[in-house]
N, C-alpha and C positions, 0 to 999 in steps of 0.2 A: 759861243752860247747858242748860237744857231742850232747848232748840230745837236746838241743838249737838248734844245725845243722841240728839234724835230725826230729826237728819239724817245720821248717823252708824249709829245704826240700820238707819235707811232706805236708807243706802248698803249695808255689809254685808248684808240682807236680798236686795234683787238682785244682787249679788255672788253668794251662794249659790244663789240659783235661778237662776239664767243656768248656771251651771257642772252645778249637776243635769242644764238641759236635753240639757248636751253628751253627759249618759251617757244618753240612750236608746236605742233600739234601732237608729233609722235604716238599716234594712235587712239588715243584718250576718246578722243571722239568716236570710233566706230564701238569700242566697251560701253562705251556712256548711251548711244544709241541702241546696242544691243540690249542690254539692261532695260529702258523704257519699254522693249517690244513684250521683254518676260514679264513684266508687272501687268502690261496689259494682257497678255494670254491666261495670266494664272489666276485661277477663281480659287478662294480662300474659303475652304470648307471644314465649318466647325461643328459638331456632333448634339443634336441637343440634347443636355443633360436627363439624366432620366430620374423623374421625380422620387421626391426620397419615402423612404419606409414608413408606414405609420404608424404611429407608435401605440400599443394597445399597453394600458397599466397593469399589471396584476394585482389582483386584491388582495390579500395577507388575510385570509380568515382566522389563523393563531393566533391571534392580538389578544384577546381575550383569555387563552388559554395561561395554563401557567408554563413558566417558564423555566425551560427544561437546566438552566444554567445558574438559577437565580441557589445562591450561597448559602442559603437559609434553608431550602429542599436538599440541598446535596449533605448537607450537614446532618439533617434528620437521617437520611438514606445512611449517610457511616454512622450513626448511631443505632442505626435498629440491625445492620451488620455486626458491630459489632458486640452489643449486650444482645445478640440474637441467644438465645440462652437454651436453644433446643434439646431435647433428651437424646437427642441421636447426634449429636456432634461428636464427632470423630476424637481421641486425644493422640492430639500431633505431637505430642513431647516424649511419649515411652519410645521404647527400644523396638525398632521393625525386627520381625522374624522373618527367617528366610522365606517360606511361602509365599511372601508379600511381594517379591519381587518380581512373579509369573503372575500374566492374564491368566483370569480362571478358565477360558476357552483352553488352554493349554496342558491343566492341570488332568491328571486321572487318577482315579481311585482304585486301585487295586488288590485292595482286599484289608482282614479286619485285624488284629490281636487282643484276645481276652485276658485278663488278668482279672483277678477276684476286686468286683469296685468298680472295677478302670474300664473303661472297652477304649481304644485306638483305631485309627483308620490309617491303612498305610496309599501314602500320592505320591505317584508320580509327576517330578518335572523334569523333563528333558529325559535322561538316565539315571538319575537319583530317583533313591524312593526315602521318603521320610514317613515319620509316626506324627501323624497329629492328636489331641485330645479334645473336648470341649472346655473351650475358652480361648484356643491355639486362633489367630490370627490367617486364614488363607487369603492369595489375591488379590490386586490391586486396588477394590475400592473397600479398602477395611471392613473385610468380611472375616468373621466371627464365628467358629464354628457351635455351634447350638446342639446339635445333637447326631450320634452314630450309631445307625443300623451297622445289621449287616453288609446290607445293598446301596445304601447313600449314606453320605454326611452334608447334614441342611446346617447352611448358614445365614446369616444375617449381615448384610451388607448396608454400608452406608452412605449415601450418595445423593449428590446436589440436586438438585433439581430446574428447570430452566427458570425460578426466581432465585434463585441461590439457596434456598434452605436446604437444610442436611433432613434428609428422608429415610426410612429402614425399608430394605429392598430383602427379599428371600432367594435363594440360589440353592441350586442340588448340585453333588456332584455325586454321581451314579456310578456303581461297582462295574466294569470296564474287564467283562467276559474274554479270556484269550482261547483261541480256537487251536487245536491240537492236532 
């Protein structure tokens, strides 16, 4: 039993000093000093804020006015659009003729045919030439032909205006001399 005690011993004996060895210094101490020296070196510099914006309010002088949104104006506004009941509005529902389909910048007049009653003016668009009469439809903004000289065909054109109404505009298209 001895020997049992004394290997028993002898284990618990290194036991303890191996566990001693684990508390010594191992360097701790010169980090841990190191550390204090930079806390005291280092000055901690923070920015002063820079004071904030002022605020100026804006004054809303529309408060008074009417309101460009308000469902009872907008309502009257499509009502007067639509029983706009003008004498120059255009009818969208007949049959377009061909001339309607060229800017009148484009179109020329190149000369006339008589027949007893009739007179015609013959335009060119593009390479076609057509016969028009008065009441024949030229050009994009529902223009009417009114009447043919010899030398022009005046029309009557019909066209919005910047409040929206339909207005009567006059347009020439002038006989287009070919040089020989």
């Amino acid at each position: 039993m001895t020997t049992l005690r004394r290997g028993g011993g002898l284990l618990l004996a290194a036991t303890l000093l191996a566990s001693l060895g684990g508390c010594g210094d191992s360097g701790v101490a010169e980090v841990t000093e190191w550390m204090k020296q930079v806390k005291q070196e280092t000055r901690v510099s923070i920015p002063k804020l820079s004071p904030p914006k002022i605020f100026t309010p804006y004054l809303y002088s529309g408060k008074n006015t009417v309101d460009p949104f308000n469902p009872s104006k907008l309502a009257i506004a499509f009502a007067k659009l639509q029983s706009n009941n003008s004498k120059f509005k255009p009818d969208l529902e007949r049959r377009r003729e061909p001339l309607e389909a060229y800017p009148i910048d484009t179109l020329k007049m190149v000369g006339t045919l008589q027949k007893p009653g009739l007179s015609y003016a013959l335009i060119q668009a593009d390479k076609t030439v057509f016969q028009v009469k008065a009441g024949n439809y030229v050009g994009q903004n529902f223009g009417m032909v009114s009447r043919i000289t010899e030398t022009s065909v005046d029309l009557k054109e019909i066209v919005q205006d910047a409040s929206g109404e339909w207005v009567e505009r006059k347009a020439t298209l002038e006989l287009q001399e070919t040089k020989k």
